[in-house]
VMD Tcl script that draws the C-alpha trace (Angstrom):
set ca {
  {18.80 -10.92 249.86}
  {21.34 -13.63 250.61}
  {18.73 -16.02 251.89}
  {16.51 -15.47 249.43}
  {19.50 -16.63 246.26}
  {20.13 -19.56 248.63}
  {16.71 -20.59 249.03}
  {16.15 -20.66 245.02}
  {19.56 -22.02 244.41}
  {18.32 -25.57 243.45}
  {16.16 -23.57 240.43}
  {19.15 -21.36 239.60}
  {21.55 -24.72 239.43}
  {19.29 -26.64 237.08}
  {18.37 -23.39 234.97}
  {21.93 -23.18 234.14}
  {22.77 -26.78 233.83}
  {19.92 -27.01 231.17}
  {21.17 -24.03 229.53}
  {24.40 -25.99 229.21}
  {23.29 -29.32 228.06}
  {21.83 -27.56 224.77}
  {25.26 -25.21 224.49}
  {26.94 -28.42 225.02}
  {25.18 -30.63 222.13}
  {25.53 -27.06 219.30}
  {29.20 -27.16 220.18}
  {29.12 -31.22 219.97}
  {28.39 -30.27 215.75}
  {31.21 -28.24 215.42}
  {33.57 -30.47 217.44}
  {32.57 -33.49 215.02}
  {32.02 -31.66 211.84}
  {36.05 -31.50 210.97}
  {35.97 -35.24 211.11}
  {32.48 -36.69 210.60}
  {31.08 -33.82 208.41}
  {27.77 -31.95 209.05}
  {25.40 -34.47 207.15}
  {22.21 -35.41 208.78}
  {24.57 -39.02 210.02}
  {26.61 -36.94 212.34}
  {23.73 -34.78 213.74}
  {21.76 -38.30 214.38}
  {24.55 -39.43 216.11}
  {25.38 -36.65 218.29}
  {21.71 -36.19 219.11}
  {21.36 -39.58 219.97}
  {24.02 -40.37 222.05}
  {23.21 -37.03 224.38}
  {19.64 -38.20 224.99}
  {20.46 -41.60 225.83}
  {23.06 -40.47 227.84}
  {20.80 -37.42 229.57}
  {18.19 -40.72 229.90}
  {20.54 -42.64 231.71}
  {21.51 -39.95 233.72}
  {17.85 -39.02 234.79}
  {17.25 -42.60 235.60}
  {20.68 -42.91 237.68}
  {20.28 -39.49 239.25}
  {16.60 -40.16 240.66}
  {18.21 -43.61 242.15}
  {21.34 -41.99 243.31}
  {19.25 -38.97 245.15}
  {16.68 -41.20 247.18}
  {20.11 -43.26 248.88}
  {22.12 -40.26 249.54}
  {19.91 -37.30 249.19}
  {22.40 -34.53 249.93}
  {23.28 -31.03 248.75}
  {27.27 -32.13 248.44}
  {26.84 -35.08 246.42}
  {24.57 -32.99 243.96}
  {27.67 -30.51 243.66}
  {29.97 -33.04 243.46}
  {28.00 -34.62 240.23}
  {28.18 -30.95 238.61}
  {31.79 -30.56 239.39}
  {32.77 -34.32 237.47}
  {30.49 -33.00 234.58}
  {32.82 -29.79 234.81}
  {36.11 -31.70 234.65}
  {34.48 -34.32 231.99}
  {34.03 -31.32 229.43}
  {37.40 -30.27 230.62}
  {38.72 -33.27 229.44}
  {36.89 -32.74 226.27}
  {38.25 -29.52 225.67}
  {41.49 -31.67 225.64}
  {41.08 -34.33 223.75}
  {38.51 -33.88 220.86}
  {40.69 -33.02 218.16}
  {43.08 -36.27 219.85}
  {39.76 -38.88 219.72}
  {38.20 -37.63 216.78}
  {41.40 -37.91 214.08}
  {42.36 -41.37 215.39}
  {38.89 -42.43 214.97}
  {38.15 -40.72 211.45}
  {41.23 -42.76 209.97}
  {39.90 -45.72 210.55}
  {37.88 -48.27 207.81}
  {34.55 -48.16 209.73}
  {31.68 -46.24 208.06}
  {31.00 -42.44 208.65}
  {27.92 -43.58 210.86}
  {30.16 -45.73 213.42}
  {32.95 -42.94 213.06}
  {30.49 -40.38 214.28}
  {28.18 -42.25 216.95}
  {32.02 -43.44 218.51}
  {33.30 -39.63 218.53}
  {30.08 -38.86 220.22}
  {30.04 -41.65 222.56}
  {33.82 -40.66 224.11}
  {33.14 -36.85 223.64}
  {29.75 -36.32 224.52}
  {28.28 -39.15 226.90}
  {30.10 -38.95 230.05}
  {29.22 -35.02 230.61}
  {25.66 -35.47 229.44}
  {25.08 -38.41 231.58}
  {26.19 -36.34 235.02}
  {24.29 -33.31 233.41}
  {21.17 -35.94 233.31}
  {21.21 -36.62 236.82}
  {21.33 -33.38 238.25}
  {17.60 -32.31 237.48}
  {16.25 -35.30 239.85}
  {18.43 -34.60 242.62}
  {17.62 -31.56 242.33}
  {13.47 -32.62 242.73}
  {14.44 -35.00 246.00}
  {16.49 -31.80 247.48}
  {13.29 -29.86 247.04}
  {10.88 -32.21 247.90}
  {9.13 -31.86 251.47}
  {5.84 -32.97 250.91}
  {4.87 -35.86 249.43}
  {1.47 -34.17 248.31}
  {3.52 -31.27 246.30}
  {5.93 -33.82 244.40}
  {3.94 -33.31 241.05}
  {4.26 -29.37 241.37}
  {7.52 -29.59 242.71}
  {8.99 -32.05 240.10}
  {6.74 -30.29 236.84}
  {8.74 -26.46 238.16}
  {12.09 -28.01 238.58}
  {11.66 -29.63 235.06}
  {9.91 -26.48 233.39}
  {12.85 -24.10 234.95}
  {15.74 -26.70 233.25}
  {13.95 -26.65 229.71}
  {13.51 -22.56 230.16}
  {17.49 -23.03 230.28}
  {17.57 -25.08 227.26}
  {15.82 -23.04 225.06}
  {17.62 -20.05 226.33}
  {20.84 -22.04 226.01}
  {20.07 -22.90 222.65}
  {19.17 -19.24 221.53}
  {22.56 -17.98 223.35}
  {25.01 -20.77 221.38}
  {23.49 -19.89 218.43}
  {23.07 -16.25 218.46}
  {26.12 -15.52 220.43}
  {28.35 -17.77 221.89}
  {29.13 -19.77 219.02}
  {29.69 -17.03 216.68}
  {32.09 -14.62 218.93}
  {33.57 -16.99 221.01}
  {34.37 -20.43 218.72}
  {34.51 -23.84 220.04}
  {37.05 -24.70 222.38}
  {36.76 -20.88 224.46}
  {32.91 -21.63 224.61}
  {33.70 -25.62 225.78}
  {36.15 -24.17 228.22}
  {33.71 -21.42 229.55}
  {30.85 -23.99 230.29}
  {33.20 -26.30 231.95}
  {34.06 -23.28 234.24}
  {30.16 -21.89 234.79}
  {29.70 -25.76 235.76}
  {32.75 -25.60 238.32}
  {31.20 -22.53 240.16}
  {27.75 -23.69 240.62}
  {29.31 -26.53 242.42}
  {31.06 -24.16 244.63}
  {27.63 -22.43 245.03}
  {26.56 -25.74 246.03}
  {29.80 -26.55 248.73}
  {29.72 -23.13 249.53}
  {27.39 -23.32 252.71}
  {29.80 -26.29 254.17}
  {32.90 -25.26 252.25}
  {35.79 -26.24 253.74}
  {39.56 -27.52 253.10}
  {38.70 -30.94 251.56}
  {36.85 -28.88 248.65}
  {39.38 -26.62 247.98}
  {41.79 -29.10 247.53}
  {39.21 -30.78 244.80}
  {38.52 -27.29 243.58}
  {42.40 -26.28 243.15}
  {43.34 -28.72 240.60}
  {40.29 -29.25 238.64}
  {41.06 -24.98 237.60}
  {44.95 -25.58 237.02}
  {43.45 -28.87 234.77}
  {41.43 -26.38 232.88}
  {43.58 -23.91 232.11}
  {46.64 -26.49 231.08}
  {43.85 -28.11 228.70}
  {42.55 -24.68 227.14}
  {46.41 -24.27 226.23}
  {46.89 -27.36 224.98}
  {44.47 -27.41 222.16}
  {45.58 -25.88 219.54}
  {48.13 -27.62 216.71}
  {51.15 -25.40 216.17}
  {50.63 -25.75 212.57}
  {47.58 -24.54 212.16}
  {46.94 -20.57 210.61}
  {43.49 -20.54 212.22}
  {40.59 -22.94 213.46}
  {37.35 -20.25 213.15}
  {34.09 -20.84 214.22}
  {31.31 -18.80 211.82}
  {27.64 -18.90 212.13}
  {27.65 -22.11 209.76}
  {30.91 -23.70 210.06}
  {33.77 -24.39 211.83}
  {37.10 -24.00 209.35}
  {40.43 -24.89 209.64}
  {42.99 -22.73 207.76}
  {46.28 -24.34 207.09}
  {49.84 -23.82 205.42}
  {50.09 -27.39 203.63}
  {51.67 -28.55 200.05}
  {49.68 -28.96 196.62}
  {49.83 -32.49 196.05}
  {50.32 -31.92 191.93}
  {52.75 -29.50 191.94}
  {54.49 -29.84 195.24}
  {53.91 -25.94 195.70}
  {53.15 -24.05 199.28}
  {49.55 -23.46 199.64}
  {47.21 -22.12 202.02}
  {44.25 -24.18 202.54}
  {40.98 -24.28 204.10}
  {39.17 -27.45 205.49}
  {35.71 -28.27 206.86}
  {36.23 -32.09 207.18}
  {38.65 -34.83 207.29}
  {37.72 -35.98 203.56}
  {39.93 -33.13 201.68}
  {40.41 -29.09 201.01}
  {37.68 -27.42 200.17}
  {39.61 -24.17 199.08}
  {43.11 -23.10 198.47}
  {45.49 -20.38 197.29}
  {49.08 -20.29 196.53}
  {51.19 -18.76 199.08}
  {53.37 -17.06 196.80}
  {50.62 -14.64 195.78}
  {50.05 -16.49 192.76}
  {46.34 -16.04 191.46}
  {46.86 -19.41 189.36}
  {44.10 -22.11 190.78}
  {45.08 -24.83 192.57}
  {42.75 -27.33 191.80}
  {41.93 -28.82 188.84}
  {38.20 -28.89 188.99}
  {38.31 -25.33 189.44}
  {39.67 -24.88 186.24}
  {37.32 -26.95 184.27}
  {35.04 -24.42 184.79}
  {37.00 -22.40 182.40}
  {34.92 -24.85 180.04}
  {32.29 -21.88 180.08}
  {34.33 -20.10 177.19}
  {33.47 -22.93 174.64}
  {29.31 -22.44 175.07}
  {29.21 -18.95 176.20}
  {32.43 -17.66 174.51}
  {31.86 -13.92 175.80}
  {29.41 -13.61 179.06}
  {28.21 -10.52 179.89}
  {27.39 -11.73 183.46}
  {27.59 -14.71 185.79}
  {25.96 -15.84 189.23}
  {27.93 -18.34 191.62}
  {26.15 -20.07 193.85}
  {28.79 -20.61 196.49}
  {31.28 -18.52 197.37}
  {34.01 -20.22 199.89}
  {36.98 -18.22 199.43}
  {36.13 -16.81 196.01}
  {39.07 -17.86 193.96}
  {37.19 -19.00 190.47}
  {35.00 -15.34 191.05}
  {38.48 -13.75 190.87}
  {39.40 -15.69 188.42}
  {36.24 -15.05 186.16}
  {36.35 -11.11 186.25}
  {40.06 -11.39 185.92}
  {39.62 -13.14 182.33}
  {35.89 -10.90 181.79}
  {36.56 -7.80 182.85}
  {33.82 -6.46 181.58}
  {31.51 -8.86 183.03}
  {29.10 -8.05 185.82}
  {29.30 -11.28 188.40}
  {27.01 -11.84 191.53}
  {28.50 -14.75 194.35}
  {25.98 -15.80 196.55}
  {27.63 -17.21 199.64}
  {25.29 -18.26 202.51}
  {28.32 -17.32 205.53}
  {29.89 -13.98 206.21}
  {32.44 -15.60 208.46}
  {33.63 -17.31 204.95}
  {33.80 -14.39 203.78}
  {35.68 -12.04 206.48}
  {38.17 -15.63 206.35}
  {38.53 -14.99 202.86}
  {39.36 -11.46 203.22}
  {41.68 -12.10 206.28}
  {43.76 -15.48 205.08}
  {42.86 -15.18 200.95}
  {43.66 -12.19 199.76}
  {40.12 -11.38 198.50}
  {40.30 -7.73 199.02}
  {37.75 -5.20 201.22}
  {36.36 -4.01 197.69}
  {36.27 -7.07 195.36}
  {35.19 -6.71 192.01}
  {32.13 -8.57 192.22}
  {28.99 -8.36 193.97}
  {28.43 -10.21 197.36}
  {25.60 -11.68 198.39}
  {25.13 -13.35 202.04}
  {22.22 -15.63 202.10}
  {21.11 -19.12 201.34}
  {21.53 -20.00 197.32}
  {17.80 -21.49 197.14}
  {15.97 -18.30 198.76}
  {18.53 -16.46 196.67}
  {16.89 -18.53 193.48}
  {13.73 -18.37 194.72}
  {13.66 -14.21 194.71}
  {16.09 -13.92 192.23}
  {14.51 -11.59 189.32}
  {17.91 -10.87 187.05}
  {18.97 -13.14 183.97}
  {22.49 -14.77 183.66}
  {24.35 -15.77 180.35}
  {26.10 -18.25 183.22}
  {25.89 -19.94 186.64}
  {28.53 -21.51 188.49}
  {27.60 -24.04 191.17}
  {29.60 -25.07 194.12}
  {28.00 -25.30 197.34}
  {28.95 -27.59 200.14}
  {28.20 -28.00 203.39}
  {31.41 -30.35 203.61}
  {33.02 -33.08 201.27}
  {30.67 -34.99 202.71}
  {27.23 -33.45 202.11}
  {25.60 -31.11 199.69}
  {22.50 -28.55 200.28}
  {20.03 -30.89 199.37}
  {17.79 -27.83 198.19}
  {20.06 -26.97 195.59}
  {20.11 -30.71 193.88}
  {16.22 -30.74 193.32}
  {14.16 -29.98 190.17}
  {13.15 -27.39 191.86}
  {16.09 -25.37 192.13}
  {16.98 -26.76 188.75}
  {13.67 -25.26 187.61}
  {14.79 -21.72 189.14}
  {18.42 -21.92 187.57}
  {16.55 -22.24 184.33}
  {14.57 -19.53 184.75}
  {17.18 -17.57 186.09}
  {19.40 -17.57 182.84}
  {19.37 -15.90 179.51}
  {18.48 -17.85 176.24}
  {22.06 -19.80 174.85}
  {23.09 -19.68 178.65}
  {25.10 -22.43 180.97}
  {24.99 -23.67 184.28}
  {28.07 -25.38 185.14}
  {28.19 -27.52 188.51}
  {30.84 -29.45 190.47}
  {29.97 -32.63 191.86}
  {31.50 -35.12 193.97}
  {30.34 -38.50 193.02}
  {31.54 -41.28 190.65}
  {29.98 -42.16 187.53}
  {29.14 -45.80 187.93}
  {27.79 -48.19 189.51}
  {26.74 -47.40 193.58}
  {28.92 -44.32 194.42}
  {27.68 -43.24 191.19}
  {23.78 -42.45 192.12}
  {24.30 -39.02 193.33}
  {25.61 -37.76 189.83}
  {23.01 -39.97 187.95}
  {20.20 -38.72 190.24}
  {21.41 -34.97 189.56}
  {22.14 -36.01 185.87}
  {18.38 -36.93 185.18}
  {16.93 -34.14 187.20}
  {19.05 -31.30 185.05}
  {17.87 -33.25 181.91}
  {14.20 -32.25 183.13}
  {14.51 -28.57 181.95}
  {17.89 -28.33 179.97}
  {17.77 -29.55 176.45}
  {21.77 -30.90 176.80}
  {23.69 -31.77 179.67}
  {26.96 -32.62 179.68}
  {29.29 -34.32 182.20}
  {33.12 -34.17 182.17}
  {35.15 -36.33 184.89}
  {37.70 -34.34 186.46}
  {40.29 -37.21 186.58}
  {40.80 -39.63 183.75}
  {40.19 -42.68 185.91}
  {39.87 -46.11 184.27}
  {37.38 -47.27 186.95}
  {34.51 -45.30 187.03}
  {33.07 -46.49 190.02}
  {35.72 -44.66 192.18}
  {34.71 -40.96 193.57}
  {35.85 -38.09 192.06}
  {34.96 -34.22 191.11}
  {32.74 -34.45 188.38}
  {31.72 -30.83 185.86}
  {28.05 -30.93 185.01}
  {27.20 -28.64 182.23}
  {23.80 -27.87 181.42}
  {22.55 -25.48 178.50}
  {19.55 -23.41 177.76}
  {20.05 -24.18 174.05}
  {18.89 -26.86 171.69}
  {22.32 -25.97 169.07}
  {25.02 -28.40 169.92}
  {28.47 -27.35 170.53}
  {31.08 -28.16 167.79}
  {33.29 -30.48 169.27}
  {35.73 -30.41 166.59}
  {36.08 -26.14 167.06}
  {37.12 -26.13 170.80}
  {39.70 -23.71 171.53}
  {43.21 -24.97 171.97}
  {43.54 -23.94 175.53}
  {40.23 -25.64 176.49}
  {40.70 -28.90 174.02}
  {42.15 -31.07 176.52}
  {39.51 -30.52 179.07}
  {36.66 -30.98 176.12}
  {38.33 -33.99 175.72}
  {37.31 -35.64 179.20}
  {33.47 -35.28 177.83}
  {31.61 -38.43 178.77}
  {30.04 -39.67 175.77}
  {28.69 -42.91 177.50}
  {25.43 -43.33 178.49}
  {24.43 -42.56 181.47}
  {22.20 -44.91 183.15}
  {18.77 -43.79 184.83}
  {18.20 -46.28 187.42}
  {17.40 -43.35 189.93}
  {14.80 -41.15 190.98}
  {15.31 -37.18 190.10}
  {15.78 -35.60 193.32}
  {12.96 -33.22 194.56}
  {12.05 -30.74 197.58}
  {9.90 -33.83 198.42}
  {12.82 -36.42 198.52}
  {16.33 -36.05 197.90}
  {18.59 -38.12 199.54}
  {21.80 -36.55 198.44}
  {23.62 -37.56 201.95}
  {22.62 -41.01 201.55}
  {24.18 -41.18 198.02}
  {27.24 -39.06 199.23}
  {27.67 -41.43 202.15}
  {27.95 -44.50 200.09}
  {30.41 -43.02 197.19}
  {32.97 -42.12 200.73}
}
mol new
graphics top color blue
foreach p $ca { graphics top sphere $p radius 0.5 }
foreach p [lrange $ca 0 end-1] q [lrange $ca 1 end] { graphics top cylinder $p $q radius 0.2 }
display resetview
């Protein structure tokens, strides 16, 4: 039995070390997305800089193998990968915040967090399927067999790799544990490696490279910080901080560098913290007493709350695409086991898409970070499915980040246009009363399924200084409308950071 694991240790070694390489690059997203975002920029960045690096490696490894063709320097390349993620485990959060502060665009920011993060490991992790091929080899006249199993065994470990981070590692285990893990698997298939010729000088290698890793796994994580979850689709940070209006304590939640996507106040106070929040209040003035409401995004549900709080009679549906958000919520938000709304855990599009019920209003706001939207929610199409979705004299009220003019401005104007394809008014009310309108900011769209105008001169007293932020400019169409076809919402939200 013994000889028989030894003989196939070569196809064991590069099974795993493919497995890892595609664990590796899934974690690389959530170790970047804090910083970078999870726009289709960071994932072409991280993607690219592993396979150039794995290219390299390959190239390097083949060269490396026909000079000194031996089973220890194949272990030792595993065992620097091993101490390279180590030292990723370490300093990610370190590289990636003194990068992100920097002036250079979110495309530099990323590929340079990926470059110092990513390549070293995946360049070792390259080379090791080659040697691996020259160890085998005996026979010239078997190379092409020999090379095509080696190679067909490491990409059977990348798919199953990819199918384990995404299924289960990521989930369960978060980030740095899973970074930490595959730095250790790494370190004991080079000792699988040594182990036939294992002696003192190995040890002492071996010795300190463990001690390194578990000083680095207990270094990682900031004092001040509640929590740093991984969920199926994020990675959050959770965060005692101060409200920047109001000086108040405030726990927040973060999926990027570029602000706080949710907050409550840490007295127990269900007042909202932010103000775009509360423009959605702006629902009472066109659909003064809804009988029901559907919010596409859910985060940590304070404006749901909020909603059945001041319409307690209402029936309200939040679609919100991640549980984890939701068990976060329930943990760190006070959103409690039972909440008086109905929760639904799937993607807002496929929730349009099937959706059969009608809605006096819908509440949009769905990111996948500050910097980047679900693109399917922006298109005619899913404006199409909104319309359908609500009752005659209904409202669909949607928070954008975007400015109003000039080239940080295309995302609203694209989104603008593509709302005024079904909905007979739409309205748009900056959040802050900026004199340049060119700068980024949250921006309320409001779109109704009615052709009676509201009375302008009627609003409500406690809504009249909100009404009063309506945009009565017009708004330029200079844009395409956005469709399933093309929609380039991160491009737009790129160039208004």
């Amino acid at each position: 039995m013994r000889s028989t694991v030894y003989r196939y240790r070569l196809e064991f070694i590069v099974f795993v070390c493919g497995a890892v390489v595609m664990i590796f690059e899934l974690l690389g997203s959530r170790v970047i997305g804090p910083y970078v975002g999870t726009s289709t920029y960071a994932w072409t960045s991280l993607i690219g800089v592993i396979l150039a690096s794995l290219s390299i490696g390959y190239y390097v490894g083949g060269a490396v193998a026909d000079k000194k063709p031996e089973t220890n320097t194949l272990a030792l390349i595993i065992l620097l990968s091993a101490v390279c993620i180590a030292i990723t485990v370490f300093a990610k959060d370190l590289v990636s915040s003194s990068i992100v502060v920097t002036a250079m665009t979110i495309e530099v920011k990323a590929l340079l967090i990926s470059l110092i993060l990513f390549s070293p490991a995946s360049f070792l992790l390259g080379m090791v399927s080659p040697f691996a091929v020259r160890l085998r080899l005996e026979l010239v006249e078997k190379a092409g067999r020999t090379a095509g199993n080696l190679y067909a065994i490491s990409t059977a470990g990348s798919i199953f790799g990819t199918f384990l981070a995404g299924f289960y590692v990521i989930p369960n285990f978060g980030t740095t544990n899973s970074l930490a893990a595959i730095s250790i698997v790494l370190v004991v298939l080079s000792l699988i490696l040594f182990m036939p010729r294992f002696g003192r000088a190995q040890a002492v290698l071996i010795l300190p490279m463990l001690i390194f890793l578990g000083l680095a796994y207990s270094a990682v994580k900031p004092l001040s910080l509640v929590a740093d979850i991984d969920t199926e689709y994020n990675r959050i940070w959770i965060f005692e901080t101060a409200d920047r209006l109001t000086g108040k304590s405030i726990r927040a939640l973060s999926m990027d560098p570029y602000g706080i996507q949710a907050a409550v106040f840490s007295d127990g106070s269900a007042d909202l913290v932010f103000s775009y929040t509360k423009f959605y209040d702006l629902s009472n003035i066109f659909v003064p007493n809804p009988k029901s409401a559907l919010f596409i995004g859910g985060s940590v549900y304070t404006y749901p709350r909020h909603f059945i709080k001041n319409n307690p009679e209402a029936e309200a549906d939040v679609v919100e695409i991640d549980p984890g958000m939701t068990n976060a919520a329930k943990k760190y938000f006070r959103l409690p086991d039972d909440p008086p709304f109905n929760i639904y855990h799937e993607d807002g599009r496929l929730y349009l898409n099937n959706n059969e019920k009608k809605y006096d209003l819908i509440f949009g706001d769905a990111f996948n970070s500050a910097s980047s939207v679900p693109f399917q929610l922006t298109t005619r199409e899913a404006v199409g499915k909104m319309y359908d979705s609500l009752n005659d004299g209904g409202a669909v009220l949607v928070n954008l980040i975007s400015a109003i003019e000039g080239e940080k401005g295309k995302f609203l104007r694209a989104e603008y246009h593509t709302y005024k394809e079904f909905f007979p008014q739409v309205y748009i009310f900056p959040i802050n009363d900026f004199v340049d309108r060119s700068l980024r900011q949250n921006v309320m769209l409001v779109a109704l399924k009615t052709d009676k105008v509201p009375d302008w001169n009627s609003v409500p007293p406690q809504f009249a200084e909100k009404a009063t932020r309506l945009w009565t400019a017009r708004i330029e169409r200079d844009v395409a409308i956005l469709t399933d076809d093309h929609a380039p919402v991160e491009s737009y939200m790129r160039d208004s950071l």
